[in-house]
PyMOL Python script that loads the backbone (N, CA, C, O; Angstrom):
from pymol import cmd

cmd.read_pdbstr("""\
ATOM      1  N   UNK A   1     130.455-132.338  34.853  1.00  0.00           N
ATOM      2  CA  UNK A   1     129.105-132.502  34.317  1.00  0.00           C
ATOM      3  C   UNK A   1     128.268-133.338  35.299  1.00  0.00           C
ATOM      4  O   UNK A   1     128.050-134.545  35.194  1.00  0.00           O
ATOM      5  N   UNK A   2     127.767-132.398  36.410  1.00  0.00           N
ATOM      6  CA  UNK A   2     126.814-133.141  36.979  1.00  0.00           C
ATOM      7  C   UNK A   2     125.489-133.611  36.640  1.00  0.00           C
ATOM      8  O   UNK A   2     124.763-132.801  36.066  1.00  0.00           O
ATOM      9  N   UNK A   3     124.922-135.053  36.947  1.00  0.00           N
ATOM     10  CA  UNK A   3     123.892-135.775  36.162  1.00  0.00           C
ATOM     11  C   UNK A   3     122.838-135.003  36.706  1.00  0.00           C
ATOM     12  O   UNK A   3     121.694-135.036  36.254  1.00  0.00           O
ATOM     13  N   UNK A   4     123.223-134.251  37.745  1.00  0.00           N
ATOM     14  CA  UNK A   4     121.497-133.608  38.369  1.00  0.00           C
ATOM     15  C   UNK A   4     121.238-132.305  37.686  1.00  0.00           C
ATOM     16  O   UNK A   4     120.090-131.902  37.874  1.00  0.00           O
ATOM     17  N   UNK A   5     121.686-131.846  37.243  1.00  0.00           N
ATOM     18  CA  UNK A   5     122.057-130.718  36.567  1.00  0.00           C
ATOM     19  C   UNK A   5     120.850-130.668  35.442  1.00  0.00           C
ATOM     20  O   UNK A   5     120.997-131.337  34.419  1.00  0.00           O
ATOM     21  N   UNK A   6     119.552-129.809  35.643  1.00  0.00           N
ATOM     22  CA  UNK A   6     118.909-129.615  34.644  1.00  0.00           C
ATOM     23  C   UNK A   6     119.045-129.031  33.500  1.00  0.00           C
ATOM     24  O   UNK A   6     119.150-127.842  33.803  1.00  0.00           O
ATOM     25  N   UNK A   7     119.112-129.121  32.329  1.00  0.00           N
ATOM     26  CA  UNK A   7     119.360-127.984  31.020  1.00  0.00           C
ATOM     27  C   UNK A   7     117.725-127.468  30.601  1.00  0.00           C
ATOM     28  O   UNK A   7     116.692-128.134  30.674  1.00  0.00           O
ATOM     29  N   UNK A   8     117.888-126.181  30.186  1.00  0.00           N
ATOM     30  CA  UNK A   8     116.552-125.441  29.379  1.00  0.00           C
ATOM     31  C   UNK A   8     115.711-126.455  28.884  1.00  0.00           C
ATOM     32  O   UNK A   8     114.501-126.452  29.111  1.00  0.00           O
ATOM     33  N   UNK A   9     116.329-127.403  28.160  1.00  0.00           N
ATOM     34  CA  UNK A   9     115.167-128.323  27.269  1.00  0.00           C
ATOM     35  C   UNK A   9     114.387-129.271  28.039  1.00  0.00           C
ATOM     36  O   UNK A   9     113.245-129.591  27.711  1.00  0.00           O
ATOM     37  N   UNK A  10     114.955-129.700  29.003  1.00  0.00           N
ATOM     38  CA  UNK A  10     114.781-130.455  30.214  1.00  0.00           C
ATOM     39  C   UNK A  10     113.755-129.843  31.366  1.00  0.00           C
ATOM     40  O   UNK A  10     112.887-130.547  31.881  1.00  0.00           O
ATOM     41  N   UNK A  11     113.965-128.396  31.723  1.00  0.00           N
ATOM     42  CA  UNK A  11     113.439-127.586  32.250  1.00  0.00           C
ATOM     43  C   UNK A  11     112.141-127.646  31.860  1.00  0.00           C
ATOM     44  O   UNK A  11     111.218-128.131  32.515  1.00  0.00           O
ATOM     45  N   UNK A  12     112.060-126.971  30.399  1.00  0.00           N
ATOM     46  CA  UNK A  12     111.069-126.308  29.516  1.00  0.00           C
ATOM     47  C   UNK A  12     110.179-127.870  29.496  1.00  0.00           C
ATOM     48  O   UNK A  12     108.976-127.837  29.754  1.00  0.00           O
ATOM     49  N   UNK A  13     110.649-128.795  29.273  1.00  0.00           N
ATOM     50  CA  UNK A  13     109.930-130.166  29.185  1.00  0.00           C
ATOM     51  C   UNK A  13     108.997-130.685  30.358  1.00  0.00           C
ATOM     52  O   UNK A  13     107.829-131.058  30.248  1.00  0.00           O
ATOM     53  N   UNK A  14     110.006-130.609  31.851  1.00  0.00           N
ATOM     54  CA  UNK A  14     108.896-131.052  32.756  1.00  0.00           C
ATOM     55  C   UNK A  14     107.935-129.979  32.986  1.00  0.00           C
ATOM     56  O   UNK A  14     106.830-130.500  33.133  1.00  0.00           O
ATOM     57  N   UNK A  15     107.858-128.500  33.097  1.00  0.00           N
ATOM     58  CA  UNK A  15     106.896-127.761  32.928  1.00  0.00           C
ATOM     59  C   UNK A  15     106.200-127.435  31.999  1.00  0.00           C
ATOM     60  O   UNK A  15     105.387-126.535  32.207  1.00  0.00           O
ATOM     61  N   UNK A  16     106.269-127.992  30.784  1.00  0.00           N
ATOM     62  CA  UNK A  16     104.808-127.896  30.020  1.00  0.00           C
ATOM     63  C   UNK A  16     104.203-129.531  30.284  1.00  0.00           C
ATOM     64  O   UNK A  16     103.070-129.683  29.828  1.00  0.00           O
ATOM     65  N   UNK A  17     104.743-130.634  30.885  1.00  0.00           N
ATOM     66  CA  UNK A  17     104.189-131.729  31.219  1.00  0.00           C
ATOM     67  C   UNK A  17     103.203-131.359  32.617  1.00  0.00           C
ATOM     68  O   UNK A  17     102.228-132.086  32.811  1.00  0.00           O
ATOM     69  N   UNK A  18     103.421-130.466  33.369  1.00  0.00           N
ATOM     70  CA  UNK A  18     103.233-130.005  34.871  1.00  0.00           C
ATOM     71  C   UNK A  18     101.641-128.979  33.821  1.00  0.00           C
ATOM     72  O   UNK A  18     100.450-129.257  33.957  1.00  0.00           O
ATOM     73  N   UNK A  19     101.991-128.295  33.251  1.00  0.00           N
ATOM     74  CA  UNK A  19     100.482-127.816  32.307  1.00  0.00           C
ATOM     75  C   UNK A  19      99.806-128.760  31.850  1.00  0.00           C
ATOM     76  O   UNK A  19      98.671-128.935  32.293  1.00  0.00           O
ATOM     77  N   UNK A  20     100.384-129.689  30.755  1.00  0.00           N
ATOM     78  CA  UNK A  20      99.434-130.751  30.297  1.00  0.00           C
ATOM     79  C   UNK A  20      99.075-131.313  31.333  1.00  0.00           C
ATOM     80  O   UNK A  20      97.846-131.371  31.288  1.00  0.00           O
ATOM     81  N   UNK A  21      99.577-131.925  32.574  1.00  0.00           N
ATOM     82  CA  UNK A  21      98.742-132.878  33.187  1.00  0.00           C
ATOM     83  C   UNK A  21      99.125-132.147  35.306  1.00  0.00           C
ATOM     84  O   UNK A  21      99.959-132.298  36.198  1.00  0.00           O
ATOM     85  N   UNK A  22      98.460-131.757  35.169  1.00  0.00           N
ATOM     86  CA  UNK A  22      98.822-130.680  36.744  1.00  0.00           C
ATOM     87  C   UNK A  22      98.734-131.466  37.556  1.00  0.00           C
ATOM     88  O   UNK A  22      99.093-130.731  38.475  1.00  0.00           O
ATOM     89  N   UNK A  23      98.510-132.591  38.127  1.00  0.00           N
ATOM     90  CA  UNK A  23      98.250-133.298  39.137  1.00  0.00           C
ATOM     91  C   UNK A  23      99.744-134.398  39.145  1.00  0.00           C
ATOM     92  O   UNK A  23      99.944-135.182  40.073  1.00  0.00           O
ATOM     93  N   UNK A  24     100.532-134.288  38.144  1.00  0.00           N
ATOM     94  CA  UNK A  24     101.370-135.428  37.863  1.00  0.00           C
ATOM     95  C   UNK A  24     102.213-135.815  38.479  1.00  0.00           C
ATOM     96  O   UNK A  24     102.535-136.980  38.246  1.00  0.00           O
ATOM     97  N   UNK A  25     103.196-134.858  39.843  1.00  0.00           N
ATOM     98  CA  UNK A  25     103.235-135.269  41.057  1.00  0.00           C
ATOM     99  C   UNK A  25     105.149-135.475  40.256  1.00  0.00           C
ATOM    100  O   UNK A  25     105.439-134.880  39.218  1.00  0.00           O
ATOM    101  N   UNK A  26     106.177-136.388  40.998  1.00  0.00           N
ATOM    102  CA  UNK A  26     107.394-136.776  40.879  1.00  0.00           C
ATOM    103  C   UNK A  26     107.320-137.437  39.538  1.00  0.00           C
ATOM    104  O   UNK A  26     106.498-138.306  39.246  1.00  0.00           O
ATOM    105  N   UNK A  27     108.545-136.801  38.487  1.00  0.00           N
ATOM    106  CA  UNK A  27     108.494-137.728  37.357  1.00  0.00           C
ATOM    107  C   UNK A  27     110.063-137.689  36.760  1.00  0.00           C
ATOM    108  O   UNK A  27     110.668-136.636  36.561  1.00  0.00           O
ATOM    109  N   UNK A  28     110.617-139.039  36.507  1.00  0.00           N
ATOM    110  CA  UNK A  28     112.045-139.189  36.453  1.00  0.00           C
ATOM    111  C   UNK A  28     112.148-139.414  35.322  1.00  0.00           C
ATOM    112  O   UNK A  28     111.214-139.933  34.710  1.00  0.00           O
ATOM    113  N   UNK A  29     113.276-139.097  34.741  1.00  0.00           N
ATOM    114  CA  UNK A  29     113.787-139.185  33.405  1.00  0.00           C
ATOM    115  C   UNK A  29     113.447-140.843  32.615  1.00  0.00           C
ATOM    116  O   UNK A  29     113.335-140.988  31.398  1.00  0.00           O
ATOM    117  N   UNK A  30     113.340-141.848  33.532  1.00  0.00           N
ATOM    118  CA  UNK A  30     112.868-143.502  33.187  1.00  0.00           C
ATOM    119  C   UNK A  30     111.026-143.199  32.885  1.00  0.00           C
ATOM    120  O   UNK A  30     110.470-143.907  32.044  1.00  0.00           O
ATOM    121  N   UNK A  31     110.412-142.379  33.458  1.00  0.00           N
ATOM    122  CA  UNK A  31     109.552-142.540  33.405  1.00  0.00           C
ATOM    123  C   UNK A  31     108.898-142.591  31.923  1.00  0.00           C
ATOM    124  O   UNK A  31     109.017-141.711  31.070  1.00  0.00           O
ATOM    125  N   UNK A  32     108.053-144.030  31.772  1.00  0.00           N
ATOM    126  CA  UNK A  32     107.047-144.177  30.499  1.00  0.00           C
ATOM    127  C   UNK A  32     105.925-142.944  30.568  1.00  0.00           C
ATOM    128  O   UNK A  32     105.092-142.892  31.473  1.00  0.00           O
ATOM    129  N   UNK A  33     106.012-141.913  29.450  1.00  0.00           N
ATOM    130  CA  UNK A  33     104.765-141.106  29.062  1.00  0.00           C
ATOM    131  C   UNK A  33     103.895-141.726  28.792  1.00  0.00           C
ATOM    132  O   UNK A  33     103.138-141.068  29.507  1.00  0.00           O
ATOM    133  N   UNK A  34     103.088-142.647  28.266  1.00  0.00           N
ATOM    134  CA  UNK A  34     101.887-143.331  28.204  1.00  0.00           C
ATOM    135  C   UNK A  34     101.685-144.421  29.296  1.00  0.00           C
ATOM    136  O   UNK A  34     100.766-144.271  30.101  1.00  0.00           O
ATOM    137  N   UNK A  35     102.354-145.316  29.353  1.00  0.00           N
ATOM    138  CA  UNK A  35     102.009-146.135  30.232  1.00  0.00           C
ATOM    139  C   UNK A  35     102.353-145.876  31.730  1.00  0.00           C
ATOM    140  O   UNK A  35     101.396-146.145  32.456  1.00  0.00           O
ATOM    141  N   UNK A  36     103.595-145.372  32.474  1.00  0.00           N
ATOM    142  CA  UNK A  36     103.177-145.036  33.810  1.00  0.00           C
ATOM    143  C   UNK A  36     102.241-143.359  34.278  1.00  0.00           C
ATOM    144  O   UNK A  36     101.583-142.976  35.246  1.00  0.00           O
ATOM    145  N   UNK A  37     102.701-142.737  32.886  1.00  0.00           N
ATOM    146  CA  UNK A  37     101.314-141.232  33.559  1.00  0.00           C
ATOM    147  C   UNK A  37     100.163-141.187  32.812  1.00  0.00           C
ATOM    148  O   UNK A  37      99.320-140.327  33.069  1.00  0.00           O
ATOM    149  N   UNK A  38      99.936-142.288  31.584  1.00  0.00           N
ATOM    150  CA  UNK A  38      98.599-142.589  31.527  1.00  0.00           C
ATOM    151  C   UNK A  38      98.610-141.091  30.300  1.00  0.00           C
ATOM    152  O   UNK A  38      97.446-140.710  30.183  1.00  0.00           O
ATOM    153  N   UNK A  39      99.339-140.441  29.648  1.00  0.00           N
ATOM    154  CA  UNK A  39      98.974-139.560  29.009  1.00  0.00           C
ATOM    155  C   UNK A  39      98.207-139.400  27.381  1.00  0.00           C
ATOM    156  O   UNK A  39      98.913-139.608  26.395  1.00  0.00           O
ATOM    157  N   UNK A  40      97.127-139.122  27.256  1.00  0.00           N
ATOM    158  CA  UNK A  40      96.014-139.405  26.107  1.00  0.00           C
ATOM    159  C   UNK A  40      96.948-138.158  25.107  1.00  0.00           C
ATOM    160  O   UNK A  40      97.715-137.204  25.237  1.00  0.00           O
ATOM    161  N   UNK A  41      96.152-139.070  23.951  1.00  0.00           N
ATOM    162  CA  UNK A  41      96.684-138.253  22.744  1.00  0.00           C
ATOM    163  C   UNK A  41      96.343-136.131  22.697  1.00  0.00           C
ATOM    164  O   UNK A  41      96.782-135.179  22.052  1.00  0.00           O
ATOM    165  N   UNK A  42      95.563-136.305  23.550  1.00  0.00           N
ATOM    166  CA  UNK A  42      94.907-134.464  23.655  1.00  0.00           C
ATOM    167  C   UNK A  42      96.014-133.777  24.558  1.00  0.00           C
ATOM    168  O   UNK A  42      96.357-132.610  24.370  1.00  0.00           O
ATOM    169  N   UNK A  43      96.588-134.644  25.628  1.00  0.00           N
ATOM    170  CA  UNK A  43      97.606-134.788  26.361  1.00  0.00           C
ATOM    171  C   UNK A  43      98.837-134.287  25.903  1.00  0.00           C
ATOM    172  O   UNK A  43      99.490-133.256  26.063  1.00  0.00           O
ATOM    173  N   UNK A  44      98.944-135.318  25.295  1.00  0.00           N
ATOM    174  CA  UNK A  44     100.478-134.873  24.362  1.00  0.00           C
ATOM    175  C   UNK A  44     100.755-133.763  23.363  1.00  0.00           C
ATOM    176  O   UNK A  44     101.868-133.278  23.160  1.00  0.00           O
ATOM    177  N   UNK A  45      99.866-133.488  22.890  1.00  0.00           N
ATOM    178  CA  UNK A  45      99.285-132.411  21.957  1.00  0.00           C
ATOM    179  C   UNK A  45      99.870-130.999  22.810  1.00  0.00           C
ATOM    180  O   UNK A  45     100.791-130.231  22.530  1.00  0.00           O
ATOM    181  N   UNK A  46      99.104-131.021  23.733  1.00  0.00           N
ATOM    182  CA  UNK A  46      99.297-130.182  24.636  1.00  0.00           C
ATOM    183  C   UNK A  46     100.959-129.847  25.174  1.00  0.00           C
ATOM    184  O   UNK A  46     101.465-128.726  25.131  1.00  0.00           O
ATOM    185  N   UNK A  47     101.529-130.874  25.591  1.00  0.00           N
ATOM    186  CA  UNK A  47     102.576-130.778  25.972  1.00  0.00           C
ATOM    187  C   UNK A  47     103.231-130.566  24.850  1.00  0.00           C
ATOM    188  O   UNK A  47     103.834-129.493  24.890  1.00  0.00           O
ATOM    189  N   UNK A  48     103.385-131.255  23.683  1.00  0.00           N
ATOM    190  CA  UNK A  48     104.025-130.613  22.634  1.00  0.00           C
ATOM    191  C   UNK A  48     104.192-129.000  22.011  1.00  0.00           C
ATOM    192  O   UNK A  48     105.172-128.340  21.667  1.00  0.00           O
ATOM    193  N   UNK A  49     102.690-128.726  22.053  1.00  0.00           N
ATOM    194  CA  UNK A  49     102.624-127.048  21.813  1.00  0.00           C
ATOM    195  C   UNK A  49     103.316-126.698  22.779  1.00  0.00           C
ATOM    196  O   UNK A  49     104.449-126.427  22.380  1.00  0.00           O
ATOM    197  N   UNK A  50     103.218-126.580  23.744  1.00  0.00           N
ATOM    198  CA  UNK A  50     103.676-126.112  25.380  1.00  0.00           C
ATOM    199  C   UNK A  50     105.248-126.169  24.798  1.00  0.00           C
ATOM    200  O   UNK A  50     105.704-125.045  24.585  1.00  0.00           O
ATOM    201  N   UNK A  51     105.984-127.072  24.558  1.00  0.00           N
ATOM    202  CA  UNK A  51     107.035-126.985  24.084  1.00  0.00           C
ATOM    203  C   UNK A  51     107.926-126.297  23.214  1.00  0.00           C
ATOM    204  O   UNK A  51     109.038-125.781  23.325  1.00  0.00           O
ATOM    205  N   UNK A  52     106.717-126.521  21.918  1.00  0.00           N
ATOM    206  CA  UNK A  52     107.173-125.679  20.728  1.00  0.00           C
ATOM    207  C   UNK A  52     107.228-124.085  21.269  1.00  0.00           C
ATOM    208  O   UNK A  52     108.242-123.485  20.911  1.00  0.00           O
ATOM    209  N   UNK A  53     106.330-123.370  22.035  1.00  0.00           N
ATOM    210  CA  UNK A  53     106.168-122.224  22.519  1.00  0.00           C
ATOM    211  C   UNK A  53     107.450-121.649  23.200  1.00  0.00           C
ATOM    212  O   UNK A  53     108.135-120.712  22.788  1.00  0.00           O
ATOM    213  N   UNK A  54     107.599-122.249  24.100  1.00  0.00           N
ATOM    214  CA  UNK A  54     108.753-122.358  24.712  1.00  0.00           C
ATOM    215  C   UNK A  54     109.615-122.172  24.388  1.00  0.00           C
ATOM    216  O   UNK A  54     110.219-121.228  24.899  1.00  0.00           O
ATOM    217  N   UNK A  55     110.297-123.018  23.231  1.00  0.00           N
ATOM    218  CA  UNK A  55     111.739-122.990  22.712  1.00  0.00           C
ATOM    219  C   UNK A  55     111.755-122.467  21.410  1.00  0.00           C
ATOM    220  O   UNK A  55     112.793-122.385  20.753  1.00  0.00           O
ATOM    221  N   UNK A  56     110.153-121.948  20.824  1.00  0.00           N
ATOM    222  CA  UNK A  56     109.666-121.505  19.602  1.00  0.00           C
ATOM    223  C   UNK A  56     110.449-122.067  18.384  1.00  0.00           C
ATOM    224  O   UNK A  56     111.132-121.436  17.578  1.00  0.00           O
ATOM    225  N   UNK A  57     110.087-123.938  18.458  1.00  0.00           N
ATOM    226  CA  UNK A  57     110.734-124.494  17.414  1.00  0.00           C
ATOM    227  C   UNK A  57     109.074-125.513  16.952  1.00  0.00           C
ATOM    228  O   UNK A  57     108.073-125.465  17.668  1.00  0.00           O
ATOM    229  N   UNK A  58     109.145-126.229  15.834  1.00  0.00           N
ATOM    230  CA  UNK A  58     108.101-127.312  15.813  1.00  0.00           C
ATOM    231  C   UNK A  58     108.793-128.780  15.849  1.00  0.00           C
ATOM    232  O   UNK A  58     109.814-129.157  15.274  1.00  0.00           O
ATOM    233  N   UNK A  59     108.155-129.294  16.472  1.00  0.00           N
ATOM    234  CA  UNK A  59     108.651-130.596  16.772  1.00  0.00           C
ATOM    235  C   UNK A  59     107.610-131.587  15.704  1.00  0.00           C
ATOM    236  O   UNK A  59     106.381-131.630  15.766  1.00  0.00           O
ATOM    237  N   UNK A  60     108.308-132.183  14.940  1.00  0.00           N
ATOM    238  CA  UNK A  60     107.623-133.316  14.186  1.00  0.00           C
ATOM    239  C   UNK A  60     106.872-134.425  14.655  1.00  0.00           C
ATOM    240  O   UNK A  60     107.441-134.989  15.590  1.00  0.00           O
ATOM    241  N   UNK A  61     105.788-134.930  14.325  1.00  0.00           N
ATOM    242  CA  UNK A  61     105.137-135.302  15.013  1.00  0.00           C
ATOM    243  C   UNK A  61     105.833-137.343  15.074  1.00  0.00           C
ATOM    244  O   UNK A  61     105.378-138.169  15.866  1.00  0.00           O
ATOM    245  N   UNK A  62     106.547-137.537  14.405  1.00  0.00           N
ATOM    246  CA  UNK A  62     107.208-138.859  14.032  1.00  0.00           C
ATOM    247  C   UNK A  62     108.348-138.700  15.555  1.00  0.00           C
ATOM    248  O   UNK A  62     108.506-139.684  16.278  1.00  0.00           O
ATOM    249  N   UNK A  63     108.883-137.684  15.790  1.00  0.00           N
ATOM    250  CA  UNK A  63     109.828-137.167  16.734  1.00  0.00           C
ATOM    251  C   UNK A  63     109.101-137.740  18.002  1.00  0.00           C
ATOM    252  O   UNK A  63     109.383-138.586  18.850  1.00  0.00           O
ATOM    253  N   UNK A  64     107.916-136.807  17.727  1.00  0.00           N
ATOM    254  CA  UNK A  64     106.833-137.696  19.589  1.00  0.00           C
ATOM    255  C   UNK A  64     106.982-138.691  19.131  1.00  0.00           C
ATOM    256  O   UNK A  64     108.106-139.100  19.420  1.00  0.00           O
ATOM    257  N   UNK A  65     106.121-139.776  18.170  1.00  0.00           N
ATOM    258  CA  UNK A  65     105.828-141.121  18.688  1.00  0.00           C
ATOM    259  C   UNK A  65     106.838-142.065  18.696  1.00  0.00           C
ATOM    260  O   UNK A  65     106.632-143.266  18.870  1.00  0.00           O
ATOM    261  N   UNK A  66     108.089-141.487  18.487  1.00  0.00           N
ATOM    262  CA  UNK A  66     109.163-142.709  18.969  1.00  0.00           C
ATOM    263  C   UNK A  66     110.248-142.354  20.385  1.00  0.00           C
ATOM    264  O   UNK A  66     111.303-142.959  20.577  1.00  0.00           O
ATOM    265  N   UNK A  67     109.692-141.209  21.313  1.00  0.00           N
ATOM    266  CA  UNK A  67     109.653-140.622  22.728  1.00  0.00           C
ATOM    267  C   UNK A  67     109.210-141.760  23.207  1.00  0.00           C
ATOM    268  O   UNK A  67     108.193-142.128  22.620  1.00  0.00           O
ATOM    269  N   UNK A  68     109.576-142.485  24.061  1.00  0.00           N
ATOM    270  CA  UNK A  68     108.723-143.567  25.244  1.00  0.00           C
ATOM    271  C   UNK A  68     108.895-142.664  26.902  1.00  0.00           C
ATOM    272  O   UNK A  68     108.014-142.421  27.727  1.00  0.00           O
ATOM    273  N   UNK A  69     109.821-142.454  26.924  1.00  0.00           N
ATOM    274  CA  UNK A  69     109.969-141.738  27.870  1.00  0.00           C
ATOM    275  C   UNK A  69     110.572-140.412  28.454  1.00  0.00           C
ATOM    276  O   UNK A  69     111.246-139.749  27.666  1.00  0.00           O
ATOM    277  N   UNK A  70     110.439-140.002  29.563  1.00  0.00           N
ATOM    278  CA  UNK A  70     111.157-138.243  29.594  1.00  0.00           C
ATOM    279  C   UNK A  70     112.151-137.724  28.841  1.00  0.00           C
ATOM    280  O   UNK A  70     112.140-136.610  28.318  1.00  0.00           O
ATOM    281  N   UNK A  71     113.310-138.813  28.766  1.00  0.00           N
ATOM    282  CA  UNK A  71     114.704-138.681  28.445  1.00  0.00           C
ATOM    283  C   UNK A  71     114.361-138.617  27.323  1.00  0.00           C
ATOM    284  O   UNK A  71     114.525-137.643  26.587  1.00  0.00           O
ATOM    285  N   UNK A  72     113.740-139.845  26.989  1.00  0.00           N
ATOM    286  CA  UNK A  72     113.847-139.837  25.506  1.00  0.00           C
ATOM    287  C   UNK A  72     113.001-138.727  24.513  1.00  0.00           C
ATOM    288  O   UNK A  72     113.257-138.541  23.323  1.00  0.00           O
ATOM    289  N   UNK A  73     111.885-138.008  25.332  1.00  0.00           N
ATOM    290  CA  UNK A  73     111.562-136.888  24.620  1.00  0.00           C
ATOM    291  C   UNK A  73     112.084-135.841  24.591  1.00  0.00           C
ATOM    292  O   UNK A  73     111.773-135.078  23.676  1.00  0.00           O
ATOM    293  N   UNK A  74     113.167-135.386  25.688  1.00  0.00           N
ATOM    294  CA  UNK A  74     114.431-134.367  26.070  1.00  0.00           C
ATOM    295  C   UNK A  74     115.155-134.829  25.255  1.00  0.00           C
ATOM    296  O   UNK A  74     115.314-133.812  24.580  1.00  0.00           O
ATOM    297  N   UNK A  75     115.701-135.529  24.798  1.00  0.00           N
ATOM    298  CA  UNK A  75     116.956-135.734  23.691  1.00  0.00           C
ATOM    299  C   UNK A  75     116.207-135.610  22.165  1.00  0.00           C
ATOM    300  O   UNK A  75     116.842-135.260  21.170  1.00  0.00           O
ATOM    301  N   UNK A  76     114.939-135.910  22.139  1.00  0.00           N
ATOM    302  CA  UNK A  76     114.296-135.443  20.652  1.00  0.00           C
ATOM    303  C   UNK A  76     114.196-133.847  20.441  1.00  0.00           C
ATOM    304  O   UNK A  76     114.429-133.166  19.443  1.00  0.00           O
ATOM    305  N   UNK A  77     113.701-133.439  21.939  1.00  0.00           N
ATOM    306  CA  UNK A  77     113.235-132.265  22.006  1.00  0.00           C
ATOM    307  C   UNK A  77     114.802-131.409  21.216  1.00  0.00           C
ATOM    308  O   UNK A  77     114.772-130.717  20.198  1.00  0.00           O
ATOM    309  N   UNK A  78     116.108-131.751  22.097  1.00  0.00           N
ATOM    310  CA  UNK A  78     117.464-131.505  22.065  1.00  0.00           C
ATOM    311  C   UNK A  78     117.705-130.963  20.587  1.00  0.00           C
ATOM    312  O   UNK A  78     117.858-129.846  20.093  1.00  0.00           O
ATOM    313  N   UNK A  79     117.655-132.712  19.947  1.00  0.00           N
ATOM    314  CA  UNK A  79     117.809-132.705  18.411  1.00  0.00           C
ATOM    315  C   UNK A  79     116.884-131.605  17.493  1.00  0.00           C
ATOM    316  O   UNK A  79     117.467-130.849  16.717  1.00  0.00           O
ATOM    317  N   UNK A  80     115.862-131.579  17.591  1.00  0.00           N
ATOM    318  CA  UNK A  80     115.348-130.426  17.162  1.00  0.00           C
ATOM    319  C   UNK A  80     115.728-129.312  17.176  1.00  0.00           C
ATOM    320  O   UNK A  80     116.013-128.683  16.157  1.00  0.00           O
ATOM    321  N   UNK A  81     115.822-128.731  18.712  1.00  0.00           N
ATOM    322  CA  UNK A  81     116.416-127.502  19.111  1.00  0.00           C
ATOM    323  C   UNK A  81     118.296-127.093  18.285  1.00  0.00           C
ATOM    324  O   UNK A  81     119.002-126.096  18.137  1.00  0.00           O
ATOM    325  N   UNK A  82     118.368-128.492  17.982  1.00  0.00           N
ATOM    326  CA  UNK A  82     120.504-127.789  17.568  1.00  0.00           C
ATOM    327  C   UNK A  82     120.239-127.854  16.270  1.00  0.00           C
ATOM    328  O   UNK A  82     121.166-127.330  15.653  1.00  0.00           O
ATOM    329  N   UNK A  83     119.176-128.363  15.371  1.00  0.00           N
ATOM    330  CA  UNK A  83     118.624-128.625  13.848  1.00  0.00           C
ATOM    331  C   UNK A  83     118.545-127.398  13.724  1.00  0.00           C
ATOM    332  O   UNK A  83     118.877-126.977  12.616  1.00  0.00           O
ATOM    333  N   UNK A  84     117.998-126.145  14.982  1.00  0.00           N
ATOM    334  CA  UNK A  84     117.046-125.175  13.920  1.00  0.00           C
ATOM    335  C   UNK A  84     118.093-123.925  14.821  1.00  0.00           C
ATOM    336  O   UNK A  84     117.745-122.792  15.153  1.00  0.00           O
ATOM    337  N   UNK A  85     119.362-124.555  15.035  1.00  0.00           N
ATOM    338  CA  UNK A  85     120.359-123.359  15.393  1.00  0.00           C
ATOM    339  C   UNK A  85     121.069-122.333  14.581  1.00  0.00           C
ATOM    340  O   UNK A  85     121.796-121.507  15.131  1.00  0.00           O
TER     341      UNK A  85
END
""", "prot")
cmd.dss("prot")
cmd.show_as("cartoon", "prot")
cmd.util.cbc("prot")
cmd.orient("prot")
């Protein structure tokens, strides 16, 4: 189990972040969604649909606001995705 090793949810995650915010450049699994990329609530919105589309699940909105960072919205995203298996 290599750590570099991207999975679908992971995948599907930094490219609807790469839609919500196109300019966003290198972003690591530590990285803070609000405070180091600055992302506004219209922002997240965005990336969330982008998500749900994707993996055609809905993500609760209690699910985002306790996400601080990549990982931690990939492992919500995760939990969702094996909920609605």
């Amino acid at each position: 189990n290599m750590p570099e090793t991207i999975d679908r949810v992971e995948q599907v995650v930094r490219d609807a972040l790469k839609i919500a915010v196109p300019d966003i450049g290198i972003v690591d699994g530590s990285t803070h969604l609000a405070s180091e990329l600055g992302l506004d609530s219209s922002q997240v919105m965005d990336l969330i649909m982008e998500i749900e589309d994707h993996l055609d699940i809905s993500i609760p909105v209690a699910t985002i606001a306790e996400a601080r960072t990549l990982d931690q919205l990939c492992d919500s995203v995760r939990r969702v995705v094996a909920g609605n298996a």
